[in-house]
C-alpha positions in Angstrom: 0.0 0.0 0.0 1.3 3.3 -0.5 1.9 6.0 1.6 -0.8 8.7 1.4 0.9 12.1 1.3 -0.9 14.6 3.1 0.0 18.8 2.7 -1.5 21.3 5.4 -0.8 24.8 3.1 -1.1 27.8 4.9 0.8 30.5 6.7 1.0 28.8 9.6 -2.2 30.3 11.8 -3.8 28.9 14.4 -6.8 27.2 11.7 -3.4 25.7 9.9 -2.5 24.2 13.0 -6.0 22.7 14.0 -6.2 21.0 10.5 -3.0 19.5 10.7 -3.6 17.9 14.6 -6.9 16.7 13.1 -5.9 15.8 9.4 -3.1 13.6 11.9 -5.7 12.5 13.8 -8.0 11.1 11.2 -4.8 9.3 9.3 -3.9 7.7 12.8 -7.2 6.5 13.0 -7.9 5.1 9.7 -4.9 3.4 10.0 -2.9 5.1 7.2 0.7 4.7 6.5 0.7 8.2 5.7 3.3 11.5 5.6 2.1 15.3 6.9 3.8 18.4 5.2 3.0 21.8 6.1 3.7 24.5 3.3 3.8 28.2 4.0 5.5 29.0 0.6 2.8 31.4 -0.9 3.8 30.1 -4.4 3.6 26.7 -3.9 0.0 27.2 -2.2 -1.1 29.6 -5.4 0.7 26.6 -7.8 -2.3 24.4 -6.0 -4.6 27.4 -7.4 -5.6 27.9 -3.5 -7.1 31.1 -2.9 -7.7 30.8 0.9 -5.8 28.9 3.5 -6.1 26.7 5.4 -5.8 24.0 2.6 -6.0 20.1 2.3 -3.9 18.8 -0.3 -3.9 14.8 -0.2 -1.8 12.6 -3.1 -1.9 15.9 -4.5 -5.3 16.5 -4.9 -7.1 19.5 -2.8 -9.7 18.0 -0.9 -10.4 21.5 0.9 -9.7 25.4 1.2 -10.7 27.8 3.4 -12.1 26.2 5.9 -10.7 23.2 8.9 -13.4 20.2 8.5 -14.2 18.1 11.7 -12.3 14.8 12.0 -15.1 12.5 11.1 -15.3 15.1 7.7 -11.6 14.2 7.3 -11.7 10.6 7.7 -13.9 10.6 4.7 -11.6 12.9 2.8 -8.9 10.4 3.3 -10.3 7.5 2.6 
């Protein structure tokens, strides 16, 4: 199975922070082999075509912007 690549983008606020501990906590739970990256770099985040932070980027797909989802909302996301 591969590892499910997981990218918090965002400058690094207080909602980044709360979608990474819960992004983390809704890999942990589903069991994922997974990797969490957190990306401040404005360019990167606009190369994504993200216009508002915080974003969910998984296997390089956005799965959210703008907005920190609930665990359970996560769990979906990633599976």
């Amino acid at each position: 199975m591969n590892k499910t690549r997981i990218e918090i983008l965002g400058p690094g606020c207080a909602n980044c922070k709360t979608l990474c501990e819960r992004a983390e906590s809704a890999a942990r739970d589903l069991g994922l082999d997974y990797e969490i990256e957190k990306i401040a770099d404005m360019d990167v985040i606009l190369g994504y075509r993200v216009m508002s932070t915080p974003a969910l980027v998984v296997n390089g797909r956005v799965k959210v912007s703008g907005r920190v989802p609930s665990v359970a909302q996560l769990k979906e996301m990633l599976s």
